[in-house]
PALOBA-824007 format. One line per 2 residues: number of its first residue (from 1); for each residue x, y, z of C-alpha. Coordinates in steps of 0.1 Angstrom, whole numbers. Example, Ala and Ser with C-alpha at 12.3 -4.5 7.8 and 13.67 -1.06 7.14 Angstrom:
2
1	123 -45 78  137 -11 71
REM end
This chain:
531
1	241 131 129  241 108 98
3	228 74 107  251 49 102
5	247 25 74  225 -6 70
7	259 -31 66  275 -23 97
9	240 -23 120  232 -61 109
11	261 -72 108  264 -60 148
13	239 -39 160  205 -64 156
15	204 -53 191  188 -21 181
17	164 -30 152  153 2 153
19	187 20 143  187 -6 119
21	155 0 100  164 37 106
23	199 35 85  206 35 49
25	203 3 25  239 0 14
27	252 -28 -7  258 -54 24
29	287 -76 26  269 -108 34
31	268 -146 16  233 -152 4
33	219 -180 1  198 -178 -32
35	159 -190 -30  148 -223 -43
37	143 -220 -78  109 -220 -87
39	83 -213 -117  99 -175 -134
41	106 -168 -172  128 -144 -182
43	101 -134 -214  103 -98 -209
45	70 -77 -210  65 -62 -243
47	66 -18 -247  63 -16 -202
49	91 6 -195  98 35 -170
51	103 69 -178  122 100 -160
53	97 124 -140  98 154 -120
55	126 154 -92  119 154 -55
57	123 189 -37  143 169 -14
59	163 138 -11  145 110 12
61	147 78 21  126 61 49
63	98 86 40  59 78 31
65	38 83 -2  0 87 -3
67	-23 89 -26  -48 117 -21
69	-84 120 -30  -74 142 -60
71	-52 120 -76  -25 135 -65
73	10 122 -42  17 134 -5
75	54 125 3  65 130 41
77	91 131 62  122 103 58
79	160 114 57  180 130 32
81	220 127 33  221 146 66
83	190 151 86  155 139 96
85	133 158 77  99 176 88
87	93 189 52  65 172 30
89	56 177 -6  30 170 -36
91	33 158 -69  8 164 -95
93	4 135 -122  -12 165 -144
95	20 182 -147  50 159 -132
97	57 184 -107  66 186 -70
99	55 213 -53  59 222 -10
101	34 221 14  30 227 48
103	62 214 69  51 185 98
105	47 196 132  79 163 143
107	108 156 118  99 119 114
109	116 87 97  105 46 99
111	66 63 107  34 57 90
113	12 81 69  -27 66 65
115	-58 80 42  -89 88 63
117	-120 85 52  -124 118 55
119	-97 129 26  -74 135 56
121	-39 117 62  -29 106 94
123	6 104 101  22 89 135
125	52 80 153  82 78 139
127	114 103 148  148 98 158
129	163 76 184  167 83 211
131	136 102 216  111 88 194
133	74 106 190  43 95 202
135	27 118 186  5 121 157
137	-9 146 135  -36 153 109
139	-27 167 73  -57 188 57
141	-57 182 21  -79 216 15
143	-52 240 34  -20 222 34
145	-19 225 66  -8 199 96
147	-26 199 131  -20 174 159
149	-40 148 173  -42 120 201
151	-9 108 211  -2 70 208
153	5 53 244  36 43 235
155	60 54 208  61 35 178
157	88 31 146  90 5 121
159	55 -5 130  27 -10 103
161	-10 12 105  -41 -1 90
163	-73 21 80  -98 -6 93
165	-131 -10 72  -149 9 105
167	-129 37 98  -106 37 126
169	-66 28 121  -49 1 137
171	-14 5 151  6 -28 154
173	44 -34 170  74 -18 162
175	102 -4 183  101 19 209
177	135 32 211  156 1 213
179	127 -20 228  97 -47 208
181	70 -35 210  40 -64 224
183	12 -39 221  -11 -24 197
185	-35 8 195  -67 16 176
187	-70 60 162  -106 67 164
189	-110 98 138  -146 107 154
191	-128 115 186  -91 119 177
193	-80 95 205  -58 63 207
195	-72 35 225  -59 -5 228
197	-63 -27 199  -58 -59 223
199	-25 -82 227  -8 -92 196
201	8 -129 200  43 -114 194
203	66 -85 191  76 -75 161
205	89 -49 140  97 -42 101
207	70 -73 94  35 -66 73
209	0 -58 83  -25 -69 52
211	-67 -59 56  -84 -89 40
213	-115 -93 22  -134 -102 54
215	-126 -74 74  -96 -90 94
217	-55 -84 91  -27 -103 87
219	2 -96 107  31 -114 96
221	70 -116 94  93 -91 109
223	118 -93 135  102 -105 166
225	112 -108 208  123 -110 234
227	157 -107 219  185 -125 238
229	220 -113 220  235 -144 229
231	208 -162 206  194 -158 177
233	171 -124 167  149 -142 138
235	127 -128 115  96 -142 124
237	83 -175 107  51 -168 125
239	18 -147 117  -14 -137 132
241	-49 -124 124  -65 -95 137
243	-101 -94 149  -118 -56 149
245	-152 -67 157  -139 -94 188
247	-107 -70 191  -86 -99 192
249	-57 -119 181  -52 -154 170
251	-20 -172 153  -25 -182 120
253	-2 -208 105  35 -202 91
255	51 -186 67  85 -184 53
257	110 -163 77  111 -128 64
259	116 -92 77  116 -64 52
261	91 -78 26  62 -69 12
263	24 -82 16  2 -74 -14
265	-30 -84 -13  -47 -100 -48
267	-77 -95 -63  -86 -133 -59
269	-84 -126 -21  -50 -140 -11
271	-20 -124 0  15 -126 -20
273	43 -121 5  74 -115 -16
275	116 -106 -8  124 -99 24
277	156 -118 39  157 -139 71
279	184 -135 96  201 -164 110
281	216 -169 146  249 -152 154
283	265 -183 162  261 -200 124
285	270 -167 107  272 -139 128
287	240 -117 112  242 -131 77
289	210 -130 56  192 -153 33
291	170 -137 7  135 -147 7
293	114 -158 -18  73 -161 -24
295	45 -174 -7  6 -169 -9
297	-19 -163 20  -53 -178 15
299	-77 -165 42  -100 -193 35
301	-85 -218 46  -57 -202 63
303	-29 -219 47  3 -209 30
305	21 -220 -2  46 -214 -21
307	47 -195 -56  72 -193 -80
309	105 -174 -71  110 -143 -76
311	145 -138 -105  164 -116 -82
313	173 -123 -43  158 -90 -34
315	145 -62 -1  146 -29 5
317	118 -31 -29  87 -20 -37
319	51 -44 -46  25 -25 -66
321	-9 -39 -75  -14 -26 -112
323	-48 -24 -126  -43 -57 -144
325	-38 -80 -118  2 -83 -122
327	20 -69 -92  55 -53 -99
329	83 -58 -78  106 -26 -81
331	141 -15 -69  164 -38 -47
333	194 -41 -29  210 -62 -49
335	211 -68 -86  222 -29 -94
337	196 -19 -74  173 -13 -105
339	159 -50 -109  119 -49 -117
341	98 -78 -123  62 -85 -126
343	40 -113 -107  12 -134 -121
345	-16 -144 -99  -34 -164 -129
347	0 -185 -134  22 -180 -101
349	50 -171 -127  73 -141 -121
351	84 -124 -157  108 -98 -162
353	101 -65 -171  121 -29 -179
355	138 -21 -149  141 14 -135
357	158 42 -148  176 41 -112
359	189 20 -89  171 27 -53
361	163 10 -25  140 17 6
363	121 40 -16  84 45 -26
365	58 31 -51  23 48 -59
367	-1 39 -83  -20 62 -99
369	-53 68 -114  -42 64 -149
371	-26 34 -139  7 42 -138
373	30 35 -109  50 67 -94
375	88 54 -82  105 83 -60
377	134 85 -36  150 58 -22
379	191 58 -18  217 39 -30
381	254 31 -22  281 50 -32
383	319 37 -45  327 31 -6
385	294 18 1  283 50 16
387	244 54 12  233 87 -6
389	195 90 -7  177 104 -37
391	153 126 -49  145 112 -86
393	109 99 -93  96 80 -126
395	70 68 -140  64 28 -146
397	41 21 -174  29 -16 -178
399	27 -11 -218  0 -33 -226
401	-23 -10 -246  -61 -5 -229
403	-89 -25 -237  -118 -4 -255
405	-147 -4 -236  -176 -29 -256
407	-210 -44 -246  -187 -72 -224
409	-179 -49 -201  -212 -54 -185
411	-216 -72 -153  -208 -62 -115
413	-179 -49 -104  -163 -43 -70
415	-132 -33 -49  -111 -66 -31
417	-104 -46 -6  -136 -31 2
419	-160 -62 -3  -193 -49 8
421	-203 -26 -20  -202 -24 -57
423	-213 -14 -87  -235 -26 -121
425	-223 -14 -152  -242 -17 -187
427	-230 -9 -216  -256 2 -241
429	-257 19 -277  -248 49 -291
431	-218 47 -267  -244 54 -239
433	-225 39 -203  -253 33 -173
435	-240 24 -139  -255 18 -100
437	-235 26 -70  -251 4 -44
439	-230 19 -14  -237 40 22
441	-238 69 32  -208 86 51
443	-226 84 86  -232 44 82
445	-269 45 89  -283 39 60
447	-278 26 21  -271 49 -10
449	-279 43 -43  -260 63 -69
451	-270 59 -108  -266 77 -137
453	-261 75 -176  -231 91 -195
455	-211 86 -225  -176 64 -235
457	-149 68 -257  -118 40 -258
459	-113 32 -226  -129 56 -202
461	-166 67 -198  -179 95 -178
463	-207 105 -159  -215 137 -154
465	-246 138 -137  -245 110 -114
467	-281 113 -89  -292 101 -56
469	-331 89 -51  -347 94 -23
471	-380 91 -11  -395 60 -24
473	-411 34 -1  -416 -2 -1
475	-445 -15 -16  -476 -9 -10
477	-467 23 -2  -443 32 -30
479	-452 63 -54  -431 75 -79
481	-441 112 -74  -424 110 -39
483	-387 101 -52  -362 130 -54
485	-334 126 -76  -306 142 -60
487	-277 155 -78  -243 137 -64
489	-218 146 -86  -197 126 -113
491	-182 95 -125  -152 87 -145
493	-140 50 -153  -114 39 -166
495	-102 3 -178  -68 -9 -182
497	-84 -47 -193  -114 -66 -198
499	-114 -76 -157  -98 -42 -141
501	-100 -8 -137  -106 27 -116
503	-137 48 -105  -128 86 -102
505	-155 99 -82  -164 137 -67
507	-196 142 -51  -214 176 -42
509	-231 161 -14  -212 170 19
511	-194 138 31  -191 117 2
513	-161 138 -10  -141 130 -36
515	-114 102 -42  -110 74 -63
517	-113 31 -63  -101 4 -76
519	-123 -22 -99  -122 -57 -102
521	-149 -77 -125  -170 -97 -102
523	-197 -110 -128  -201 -107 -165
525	-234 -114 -188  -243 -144 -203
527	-232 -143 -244  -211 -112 -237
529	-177 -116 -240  -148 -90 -238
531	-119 -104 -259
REM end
């Protein structure tokens, strides 16, 4: 049976947030309120642009993207014009294709697919009410195949999952059926069980879950409970830090009243929250929304601010981290539905940029290793504001041209998001590139260090012969004649400025794998400059 669309549902059916997560994002009939202006320019971004790519094998909206280990996209699940899908499929950045793979074991929509550490993806919950799964399952990169796992204790939709930095995957609120849910669950891959994650503050449900810098996540916005229909159903002005070492929760300040926003967290550490809309009390509107606007997170001293507005009253979007810093805000609502515009964290200024070759809403955004950002699905409304889901994809290009790699790219550099571990970089002559992994090794008892010297050309360098020492000891004892280099595998980097890039690694040693990360500068050299 075709869900029924997003319009009617908030306009009378907040009752059952799931439903309403669960139908389509037509153009709603509702007075908005537009946000406070704020700092934006409508300068638009010179030569970024989006072009046309290979077209889903299916139309979905309400689906997942991933980015796998090898660079490549896994799409699952979601809902096409008719039916809750099961099917899943690939797309290859090499070729700008689609191809099948194995079909899910559950038909899901509103569910959450999650990276291992392992090159597995983890998808749970999710489904159709009534009758929503519980269940999870595994999918296997290497076979294309899916196999289930521990069953959540509860079932779960609209709820957020988060790969915690111990490797396990937290599970927090949503719906289950047409009820809050006040709980949350920790996946342990070691043992392929569910266990509980303590007591979250609140219910909530299509709200944010952000993994900090320190280890710890911000929960915040959504639709929270206990709902009473003859009150209001806000979106939550309230948010809340997980613990995974105390496995605890604590309220956190306030932020702005949102439910279908985004939460991107910035190299500098904070968190941009940005869209969404806030629903007001029946009795002052009867479900009407006011569009959100910006605000930053700062973990360290757990406050929130405003940032500029964003141009366009916007949800049902898209927030993308490029490699440069900028995050791009893609697809919307309202606006034609094609609306893109880019945020700067040095400035707090949102500029305008090209904007999609489509409009679509409640779609997906992926960066990719090269650095460009893959757009697919979505839906949009029809003449009689009817949604019709999609199955186009494109490509969003930021423009700017790469830096070439020079003697200031030398310092330490590190992922935001996995603080911890890092690498140094040197840049020497005769476009010789030298760089140390100081990491650890897959079973966490121990350090690895992973160095090697290759070659560079504009703006990527690769190593091809990337070792692993063993053997040495610490002084007195230490003898070079005892140290094993041990091949690892290779390195490729790539750098879209003089502050960001990507690490493309594959390793031959069993459980390293292969996969890629994210760079940000942390140091640079004294006298070395990268204009």
């Amino acid at each position: 049976m075709q869900p029924p669309s997003r319009t009617s549902l908030v306009k009378g059916a907040l009752a059952l947030p799931l439903v309403a997560w669960l139908a389509g994002f037509g153009v709603p009939g509702y007075c908005l309120d537009r946000p406070v202006s704020g700092t934006s320019t409508n300068e638009q971004v010179p030569d970024a642009g989006c072009v046309v790519t290979g077209s889903l094998n299916a139309a979905r909206v309400g689906h997942t993207a991933t980015l796998l280990p090898n660079g490549s996209v896994l799409v699952v699940g979601g809902r096409d014009n008719a039916h809750t899908l099961d099917s899943a499929e690939v797309y290859d950045p090499a070729t700008g294709t689609w191809s099948v793979t194995g079909s899910l074991n559950t038909a899901r929509i509103s569910h959450t697919a999650t990276l291992l550490q392992d090159g597995k993806v983890l998808v749970a919950g999710g489904g159709v009410p009534p009758g929503l799964a519980n269940t999870a399952e595994l999918y296997d990169l290497v076979t294309g195949a899916w196999s289930p796992t521990g069953s959540l204790a509860a079932a779960h939709a609209g709820h957020t999952a988060t790969l915690l930095p111990n490797g396990k995957v937290l599970v927090s609120g949503g719906t289950d059926n047409f009820s809050l849910l006040h709980t949350a669950e920790l996946y342990d891959p070691a043992t392929g069980t569910w266990g509980p994650a303590g007591s979250p503050t609140w219910s909530r449900y299509s709200h944010t879950a952000t993994l900090l810098q320190n280890g710890s996540v911000l929960v915040a916005g959504g639709i929270v409970g206990p709902y009473d229909p003859d009150i209001e159903f806000p979106a939550a002005s309230y948010a809340e830090l997980y613990d995974p070492v105390a496995v605890s929760w604590r309220n956190v300040g306030t932020a702005i009243r949102l439910s279908d926003h985004t939460a991107t967290l910035l190299p500098n550490g904070k968190v941009l929250m940005a869209g969404g809309y806030s629903v007001r009390p029946f009795g002052s509107g009867g479900g009407a929304v006011t569009p959100g606007g910006a605000e930053l997170f700062d973990p360290t001293g757990e406050a929130w601010s405003d940032t500029g507005s964003l141009q366009a009253s916007t949800f049902g979007h898209t927030a993308s981290l490029l490699p440069n810093g900028k995050v791009l805000v893609a697809g919307n609502i309202f606006d034609g539905g094609n609306h893109a515009e880019l945020y700067d964290p040095d400035t707090g200024m949102w500029t305008s940029t090209s904007n999609l070759n489509a409009r679509r809403a409640g779609h997906r955004a992926t960066l990719l290793p090269n650095g460009k950002v893959l757009v697919a699905g979505g839906e949009v409304a029809d003449a009689t504001n009817t949604p019709i889901a999609q199955n186009s994809a494109e490509l969003y290009e930021d423009g700017a041209p790469p830096k070439v790699i020079g003697a200031g790219f030398t310092g330490a550099w590190y992922d935001p998001a996995q603080s911890g571990h890092g690498l140094f970089i040197e840049v020497l002559t005769g476009n010789r590139f030298y760089a140390s992994w100081f990491a650890f090794n897959p079973a966490g008892t121990g350090q690895s260090w992973l160095t090697g010297v290759g070659t560079y050309s504009g703006n990527t360098a690769t190593i091809a012969s990337v070792v692993m020492p063993t053997g040495g000891r610490w002084i007195p004892n230490f003898d070079p004649s005892q140290i094993a280099l041990n091949p690892w595998g290779t390195l490729t980097f790539t750098f879209t400025d003089c502050d960001h890039g990507r690490v493309d690694f594959s390793s031959v040693i069993a459980g390293y794998g292969s996969g890629s990360m994210s760079l940000t500068r942390l140091t640079q050299s004294l006298g070395l400059s990268c204009p």
